[in-house]
N, C-alpha and C positions, 0 to 999 in steps of 0.2 A: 784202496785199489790203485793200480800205476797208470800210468798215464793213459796207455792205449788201451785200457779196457772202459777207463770212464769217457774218452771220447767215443767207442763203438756204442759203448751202451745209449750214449744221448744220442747216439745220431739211428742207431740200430729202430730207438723207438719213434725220432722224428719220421723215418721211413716208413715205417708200421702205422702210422696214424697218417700220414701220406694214403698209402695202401685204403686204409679203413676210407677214407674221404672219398675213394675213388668208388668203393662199393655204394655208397649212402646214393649216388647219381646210378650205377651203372645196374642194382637192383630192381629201381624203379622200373624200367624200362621192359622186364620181364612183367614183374606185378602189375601195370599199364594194360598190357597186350592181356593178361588173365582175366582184370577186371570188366575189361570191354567188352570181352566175351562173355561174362558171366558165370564163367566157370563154376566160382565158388556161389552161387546162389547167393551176393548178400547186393543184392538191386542197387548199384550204385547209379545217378545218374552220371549223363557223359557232363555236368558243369560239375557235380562228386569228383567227377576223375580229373578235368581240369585243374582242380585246387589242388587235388593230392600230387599235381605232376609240375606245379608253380610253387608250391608254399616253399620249399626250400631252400630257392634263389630271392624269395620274395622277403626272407627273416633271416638271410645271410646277413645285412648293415647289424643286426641287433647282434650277435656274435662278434661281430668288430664290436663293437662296443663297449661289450664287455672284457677285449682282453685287454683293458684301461687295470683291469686287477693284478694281472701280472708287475703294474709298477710299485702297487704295496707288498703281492705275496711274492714275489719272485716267477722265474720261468717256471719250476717245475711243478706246484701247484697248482696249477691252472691248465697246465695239461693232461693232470691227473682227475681233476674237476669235470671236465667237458671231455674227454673216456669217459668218463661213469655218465653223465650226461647220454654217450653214444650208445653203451653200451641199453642202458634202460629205451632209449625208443627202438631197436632194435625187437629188444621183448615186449613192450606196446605192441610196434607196428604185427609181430608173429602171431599175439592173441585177439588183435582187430575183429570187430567183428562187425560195424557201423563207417560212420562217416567222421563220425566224434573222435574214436579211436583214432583211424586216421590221421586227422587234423591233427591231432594231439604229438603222432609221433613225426610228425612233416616241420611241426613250429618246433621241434625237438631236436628233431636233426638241423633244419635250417642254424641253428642257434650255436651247437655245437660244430658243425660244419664250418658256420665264417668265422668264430674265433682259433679255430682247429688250423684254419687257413691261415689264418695272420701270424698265431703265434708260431708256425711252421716256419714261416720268411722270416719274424722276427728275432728266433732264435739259434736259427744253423750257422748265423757269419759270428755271432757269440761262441760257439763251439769250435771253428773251424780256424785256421790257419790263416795269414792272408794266400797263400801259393795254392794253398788247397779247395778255399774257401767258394768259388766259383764250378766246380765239379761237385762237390758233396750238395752246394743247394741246389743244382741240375740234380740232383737224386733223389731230393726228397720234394722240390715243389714237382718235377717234370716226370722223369723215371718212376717212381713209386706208384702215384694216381693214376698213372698208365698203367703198369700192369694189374692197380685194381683194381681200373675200368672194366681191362680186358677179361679179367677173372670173373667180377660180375654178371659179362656179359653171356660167358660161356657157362656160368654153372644157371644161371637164368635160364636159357633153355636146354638145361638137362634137369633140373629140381624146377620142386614148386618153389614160388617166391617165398612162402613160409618157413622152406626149408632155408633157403640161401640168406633171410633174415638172422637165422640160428648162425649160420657158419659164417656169416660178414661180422656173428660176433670178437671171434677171435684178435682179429689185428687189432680189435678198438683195446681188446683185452692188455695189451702189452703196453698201452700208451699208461692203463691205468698202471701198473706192476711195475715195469722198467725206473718211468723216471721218478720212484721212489728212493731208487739204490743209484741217482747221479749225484754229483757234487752241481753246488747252484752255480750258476752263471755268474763266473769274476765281472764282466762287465756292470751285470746289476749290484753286484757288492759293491763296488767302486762307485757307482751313481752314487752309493749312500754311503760313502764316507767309510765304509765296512773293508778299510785296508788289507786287515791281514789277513781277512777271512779269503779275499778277491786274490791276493798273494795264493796262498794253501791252496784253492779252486784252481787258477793257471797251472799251478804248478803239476796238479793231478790231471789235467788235459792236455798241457802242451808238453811239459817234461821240463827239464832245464837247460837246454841248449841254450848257446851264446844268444842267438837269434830270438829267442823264445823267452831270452831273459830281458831282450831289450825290447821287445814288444811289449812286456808286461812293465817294466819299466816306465815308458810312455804312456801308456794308460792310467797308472798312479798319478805318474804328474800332472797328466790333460788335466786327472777328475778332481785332482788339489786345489790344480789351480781355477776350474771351475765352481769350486765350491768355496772357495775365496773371495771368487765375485759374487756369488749367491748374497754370501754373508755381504757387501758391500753395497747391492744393491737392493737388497731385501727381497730374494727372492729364490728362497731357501727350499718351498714346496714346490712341487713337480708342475702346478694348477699355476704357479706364480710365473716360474718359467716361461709355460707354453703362451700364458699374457704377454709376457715380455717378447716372446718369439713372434708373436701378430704381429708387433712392429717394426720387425725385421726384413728387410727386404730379401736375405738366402731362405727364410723360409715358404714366401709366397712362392718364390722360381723355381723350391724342390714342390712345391705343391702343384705348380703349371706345368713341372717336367712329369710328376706324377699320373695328373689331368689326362697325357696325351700317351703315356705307357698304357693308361688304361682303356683310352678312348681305342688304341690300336688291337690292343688285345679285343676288346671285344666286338671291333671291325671284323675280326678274321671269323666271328660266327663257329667258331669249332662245332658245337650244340648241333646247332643247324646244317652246318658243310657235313657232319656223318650222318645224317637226315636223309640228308641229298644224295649222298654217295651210293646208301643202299637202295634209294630209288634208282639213279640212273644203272646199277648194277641187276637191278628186278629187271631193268627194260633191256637192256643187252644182254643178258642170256635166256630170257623166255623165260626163269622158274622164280618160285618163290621161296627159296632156301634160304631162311634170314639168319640160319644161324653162320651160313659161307659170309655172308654180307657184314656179318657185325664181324667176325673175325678177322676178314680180310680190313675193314676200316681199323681196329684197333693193332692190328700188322704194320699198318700205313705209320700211328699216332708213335707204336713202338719202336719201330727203327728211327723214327727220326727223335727222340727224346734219346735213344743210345748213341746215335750219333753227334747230337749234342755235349754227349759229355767226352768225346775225343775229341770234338772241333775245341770246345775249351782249354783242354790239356795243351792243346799244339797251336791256338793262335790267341791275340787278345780278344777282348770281351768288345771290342768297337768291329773291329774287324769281323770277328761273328756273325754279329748283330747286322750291320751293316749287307756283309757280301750274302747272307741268306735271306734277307728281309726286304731286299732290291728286288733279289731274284723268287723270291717268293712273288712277291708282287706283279715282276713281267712274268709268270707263269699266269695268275689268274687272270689278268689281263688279255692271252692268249686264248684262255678256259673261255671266256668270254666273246672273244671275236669269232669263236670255234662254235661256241652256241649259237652267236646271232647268225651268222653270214653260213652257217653248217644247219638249221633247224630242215630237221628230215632227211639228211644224207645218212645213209647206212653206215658206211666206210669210215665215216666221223666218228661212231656213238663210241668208241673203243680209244679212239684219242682223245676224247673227254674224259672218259676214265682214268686213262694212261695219266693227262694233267691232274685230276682233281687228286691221285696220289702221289706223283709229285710234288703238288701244291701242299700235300700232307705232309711230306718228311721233312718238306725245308722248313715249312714253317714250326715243326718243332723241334728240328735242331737246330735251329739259332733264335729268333723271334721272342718264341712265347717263352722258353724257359730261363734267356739273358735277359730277358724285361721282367719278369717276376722276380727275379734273384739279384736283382738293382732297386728294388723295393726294398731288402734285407738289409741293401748297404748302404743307403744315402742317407737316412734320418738322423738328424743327433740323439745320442743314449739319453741324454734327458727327458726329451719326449717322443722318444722313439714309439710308445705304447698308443698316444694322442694321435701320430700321425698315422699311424696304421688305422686308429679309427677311421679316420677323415678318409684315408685310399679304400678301408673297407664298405662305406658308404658309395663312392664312387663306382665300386667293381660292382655293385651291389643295383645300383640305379641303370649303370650301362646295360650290363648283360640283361637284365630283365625290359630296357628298351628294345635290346636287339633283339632278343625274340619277341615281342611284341611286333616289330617294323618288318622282320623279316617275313616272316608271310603274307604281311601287306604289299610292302615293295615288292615280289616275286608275282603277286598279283597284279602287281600296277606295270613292271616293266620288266618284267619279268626276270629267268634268272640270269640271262646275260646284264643286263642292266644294273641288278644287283650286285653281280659280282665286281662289275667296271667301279659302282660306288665304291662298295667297300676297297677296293684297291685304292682309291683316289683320297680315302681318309685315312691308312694305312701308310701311302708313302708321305702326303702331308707329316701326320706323324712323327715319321721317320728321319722325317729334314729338321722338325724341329730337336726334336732329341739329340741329333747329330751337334749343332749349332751350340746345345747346352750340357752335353756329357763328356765327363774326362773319363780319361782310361781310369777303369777300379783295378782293373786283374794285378796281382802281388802287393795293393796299398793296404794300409791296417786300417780299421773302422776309423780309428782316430786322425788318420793322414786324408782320409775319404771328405768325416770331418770339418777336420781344420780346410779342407780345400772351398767347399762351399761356404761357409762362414767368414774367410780370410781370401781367398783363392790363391793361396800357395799352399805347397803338401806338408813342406818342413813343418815337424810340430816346434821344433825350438825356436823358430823363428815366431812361429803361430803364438808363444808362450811367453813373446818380448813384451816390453812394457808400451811400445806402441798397439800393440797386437789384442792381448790379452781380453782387453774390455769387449771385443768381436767375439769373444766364443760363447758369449750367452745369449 
């Protein structure tokens, strides 16, 4: 097949399995609200429901974990592996009939979920362009999960949640089919010395444009000539490597820049802020219409994930980040002064809303989905699989802190207090990443690379005889 069909096709199903991730969270929340009531007669207790509504942020690290397989099998196995994975707890969780079942399909989805998630970021800037490569993983880590949050949330309450387990089959379905019929990932060919094969693969993604020949070009040589020091240093296997990478000083920094991409992301509490939102929107209009409430929050989550992928096209990825993540910040900041200094003003309760969906859009159109998508492109291809474990443990421990603290802190100081924190750990944050990020937007993985192991972008220079021994 030519070139533009085998990139639609890998990126059509990274989207797809995007989508599917977004159902596995946004399902729940139907099935929650069913099981509390009792609906279906099967006596669940409420510490029953708690498990089934934790387990699979709680078993999301053990899915990083395992997408360490992807550096033996390649990308596309492994995303055909954990689809079939999704697809089977789907029909668990629809013939459930205990707590057993349950559990079963919650450590199920948890597993395939955080691997689903890593190898998403790990594998769209291997597909993509460098010019392009900023917009497409805005589509598949931000845009997609958004709309099938919002899709789950909307067939959740029009179907039973056994029904909408059936039809969340679907998306997982195409992760499994699709990337049967793509070409492997040239990057990982070249990890392993598999030249012509990484050659043939580019060439049915990118085409053969000048451009596109001198990309692949660079890429050959990087991985030559890294595997020349391999042979020199004896450190030939991928496990050999990442030992050798411990004692690298660029890999602790991409790790502490990591630390604090993650620490910020799960400052902003998303989980919890649309929690909140349909609370303070129950208390401003008098009614209990949840299903106006979940629509109108993932309205909020979806314009600003589409807006995201224009502000990328037309500015850099600093700039982004920066001018919506400031201003994210003096918004809840404001959320906050509006609660403390406003608690029981009528006239207020409507400008906290008005904020808290502002506070929505900026923050996904610049923030959360330029900070995910610099997860894609910082790591080196050697152990690019390692580090994703290591950030999928991290995203894995935070988030499951934060809901744990967040309804303790809302307790304690309530929610203006919390939101002032959370802002306060978000621009932190934001200053350090500033102090340690180069611009990525149009650099090739390899120039991204060579930047942090060398800190200049030129690979030719990066490939001199001064240089060289830095890239491992």
């Amino acid at each position: 097949m030519g070139f533009p069909t085998q990139k639609v096709l890998m990126l059509g199903s990274l989207s797809s399995i995007a989508v599917s991730n977004g159902f596995l969270f946004a399902q729940t929340t139907g099935m929650i609200k069913t099981l509390q009531r009792n609906d279906d007669g099967l006596d669940l207790t409420e510490s029953d429901i708690q498990w089934i509504t934790s387990t699979i942020s709680m078993t999301h690290f053990l899915g990083s974990a395992l997408t360490t397989l992807s550096d033996k099998m390649g990308r596309r196995w492994p995303l055909i592996i954990f689809s079939v994975a999704t697809v089977v707890q789907w029909l668990v969780l629809y013939m459930a009939q205990n707590i057993y079942h349950f559990m079963l399909s919650r450590v199920i989805a948890g597993i395939s979920f955080g691997a689903r998630f890593c190898l998403n970021i790990l594998i769209t800037p291997e597909y993509t362009s460098p010019k392009t490569r900023a917009f497409f993983l805005n589509i598949v880590t931000s845009v997609s999960p958004a709309i099938g949050t919002g899709l789950g949330h909307y067939l959740g309450n029009i179907f039973h949640w056994r029904t909408v387990a059936l039809i969340s089959i679907f998306p997982a379905l195409v992760g499994i089919i699709v990337p049967y019929f793509c070409v492997e990932s040239p990057h990982w060919l070249a990890s392993k010395g598999r030249f012509q094969e990484c050659e043939e693969s580019f060439k049915k993604i990118h085409g053969n444009s000048t451009k596109s020949q001198s990309e692949l070009q660079y890429l050959i040589k990087m991985e030559k000539c890294k595997l020349r020091q391999a042979e020199i240093t004896n450190t030939r296997t991928s496990k050999a490597k990442l030992y050798l990478a411990l004692r690298k000083k660029y890999f602790w920094n991409l790790i502490l820049m990591s630390f604090f991409i993650i620490m910020y992301i799960a400052a902003t509490a998303k989980a919890a802020f649309a929690i909140l939102a349909t609370i303070i929107l129950e208390d401003m209009t008098g009614t209990t219409n949840i299903v106006l409430y979940n629509i109108l929050v993932d309205i909020f989550i979806l314009v600003g994930t589409s807006l995201s992928c224009v502000l990328v096209r037309k500015m850099t990825m600093r700039n982004v980040l920066f001018s919506t993540g400031y201003t994210a910040n003096a918004v809840l900041v404001i959320l906050s002064a509006c609660l403390y200094f406003g608690a029981g003003v009528q006239n207020l309760r409507w400008v906290n809303v008005s904020l808290l969906a502002v506070y929505f859009i900026l923050m996904e159109a610049g923030p959360s989905p330029v900070l995910e998508a610099l997860l894609g492109e910082i790591f080196p291809l050697e152990i690019k699989v390692y580090c994703m474990f290591f950030v999928g443990v991290m995203i894995s421990t935070f988030l499951s802190l934060g809901l744990i603290l967040f309804p303790i802190l809302t307790e304690v100081i309530g929610y203006s207090g919390t939101f002032l924190l959370n802002a306060i750990i978000m621009t932190t944050s934001l200053v350090f990443i500033k102090l340690k990020l180069p611009e990525t937007k149009g650099r090739t993985l390899q120039e991204i690379e060579a930047f942090f192991k060398t800190n200049i972008f030129d690979i030719d220079e990066a490939l001199s005889e001064e240089k060289k021994n830095m890239l491992l």
